[in-house]
C-alpha positions in Angstrom: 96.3 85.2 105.8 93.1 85.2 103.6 91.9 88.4 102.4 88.7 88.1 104.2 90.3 88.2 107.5 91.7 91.4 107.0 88.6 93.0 107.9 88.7 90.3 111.0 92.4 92.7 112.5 92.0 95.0 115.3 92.7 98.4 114.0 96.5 98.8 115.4 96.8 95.2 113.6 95.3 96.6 110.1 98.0 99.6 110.6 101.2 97.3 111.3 99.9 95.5 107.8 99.8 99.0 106.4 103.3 100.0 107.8 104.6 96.4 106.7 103.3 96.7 103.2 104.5 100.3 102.4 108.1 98.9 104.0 107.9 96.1 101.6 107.1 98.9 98.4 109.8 101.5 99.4 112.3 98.6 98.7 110.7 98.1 95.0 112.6 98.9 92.4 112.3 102.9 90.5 113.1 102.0 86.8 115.0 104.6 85.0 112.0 105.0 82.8 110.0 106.2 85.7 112.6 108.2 87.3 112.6 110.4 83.5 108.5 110.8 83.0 108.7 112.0 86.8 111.2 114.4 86.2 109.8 115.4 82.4 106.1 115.9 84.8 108.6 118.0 87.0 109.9 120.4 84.5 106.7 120.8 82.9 104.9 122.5 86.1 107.7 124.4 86.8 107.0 126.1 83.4 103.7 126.1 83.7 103.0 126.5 87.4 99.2 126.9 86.5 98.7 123.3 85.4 99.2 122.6 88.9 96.9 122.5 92.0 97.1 122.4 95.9 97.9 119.8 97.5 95.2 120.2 100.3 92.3 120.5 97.0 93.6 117.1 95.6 93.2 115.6 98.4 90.0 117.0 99.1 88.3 116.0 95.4 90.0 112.4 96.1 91.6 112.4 92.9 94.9 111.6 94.4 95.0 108.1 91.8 94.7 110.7 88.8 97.7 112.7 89.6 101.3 113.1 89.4 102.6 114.9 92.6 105.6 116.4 93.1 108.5 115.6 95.4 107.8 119.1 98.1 104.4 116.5 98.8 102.9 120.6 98.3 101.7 120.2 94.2 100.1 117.7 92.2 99.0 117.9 88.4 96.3 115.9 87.2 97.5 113.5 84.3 95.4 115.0 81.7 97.5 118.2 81.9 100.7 116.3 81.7 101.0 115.4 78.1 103.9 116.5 76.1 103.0 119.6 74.2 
């Protein structure tokens, strides 16, 4: 398949590629480095619970790319506010 014809699927044929694309992802590897800077972004908005925002508002200003969100799917923090202090 070309990328062109993508845009050539009927839309329940665009959302099996979707549903066999994230299938293929869940199977990727986590490293161990990533499963650490998750859980070092974890521990610091549960000390500082104000860096965080609403789901629902991320997802509203589209900045979902920019942000780390955490595991309850109900907080993200935007990158920016995650540096080591």
């Amino acid at each position: 398949m070309n990328p062109a014809s993508i845009f050539d699927l009927s839309p329940s044929e665009k959302l099996q590629l979707v549903e066999d694309l994230w299938d293929d992802l869940a199977s990727a590897p986590v490293h161990d480095w990533q499963k650490q800077e998750l859980a070092r972004r974890k521990s610091n908005l549960l000390k500082n619970p104000a860096l965080g925002l609403p789901w629902e508002e991320v997802k509203g200003q589209g900045a979902v790319r920019n942000c780390a969100v955490i595991e309850d799917g109900a907080s993200a923090v935007p990158l920016q506010n995650m540096s080591k202090k």
